[in-house]
C-alpha positions, 0 to 999 in steps of 0.5 A: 163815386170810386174817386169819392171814396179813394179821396175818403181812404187818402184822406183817412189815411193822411190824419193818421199819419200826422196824427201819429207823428204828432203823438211822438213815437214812444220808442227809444233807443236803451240805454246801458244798463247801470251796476247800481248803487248811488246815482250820482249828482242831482238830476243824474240818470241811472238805469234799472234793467228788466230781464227774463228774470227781473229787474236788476239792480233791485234797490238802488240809492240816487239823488234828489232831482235823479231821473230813473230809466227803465230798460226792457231787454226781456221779450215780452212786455212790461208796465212798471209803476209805481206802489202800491198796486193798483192805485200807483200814488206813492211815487207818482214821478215812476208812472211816466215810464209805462208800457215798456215792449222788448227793446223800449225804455222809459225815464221816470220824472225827476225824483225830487223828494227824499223818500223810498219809492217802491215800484213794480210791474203792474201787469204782474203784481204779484212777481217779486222779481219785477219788484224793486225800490228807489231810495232817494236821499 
């Protein structure tokens, strides 16, 4: 019976493992963060920072086709989404950042509409400085 249940515990074991390395980690390395302003050409990345004090820059301008990397330096953790709160459809491409713990980033999907897209963090509404928006044009 011992040997039946260690056999059980391995096995446990080993679904976990393969399932969690099928689900592909979550973590990243940060990225520098941006001064702001425009984001470049199509399909560029640019990179708003969450701090203690909160995001920075607060508003900043890229091209349609930009991508948008969050990156949690603060030491606790943040879920940026997009407005309005709690629904999140106005920029639905923001969403695909998520849960960010300290030291993680996120990328949002490509902004391909020209449009402004506020986002904020979800888990702290209300807090303006982890408030801001994207202006895509």
């Amino acid at each position: 019976m011992k040997g039946r249940i260690f056999d059980l515990v391995v096995g446990g074991a080993l679904v976990t493992v393969a399932l969690a390395a099928a689900c592909g980690g979550g973590t990243s390395t940060p990225t520098s963060p941006s001064t702001g302003g425009t984001g470049g050409t199509g399909g560029s990345s640019t990179t708003i920072t969450i701090t203690s004090s909160g995001v920075s820059p607060k508003a900043l301008t890229v091209s349609p086709g930009s991508r948008v990397t969050f990156v949690n330096t603060d030491s606790r953790a943040h879920f940026m989404a997009s407005d309005p709160h709690p629904i999140h459809t106005d920029c639905p491409e923001l969403n695909q950042v998520g849960m960010l713990q300290p030291g993680q980033s996120g990328t949002s999907g490509n902004l391909n509409t020209v449009r402004t897209c506020g986002f904020h963090d979800h888990d702290n509404p209300g807090s303006t400085a982890l408030q801001g928006s994207i202006v895509i044009r």
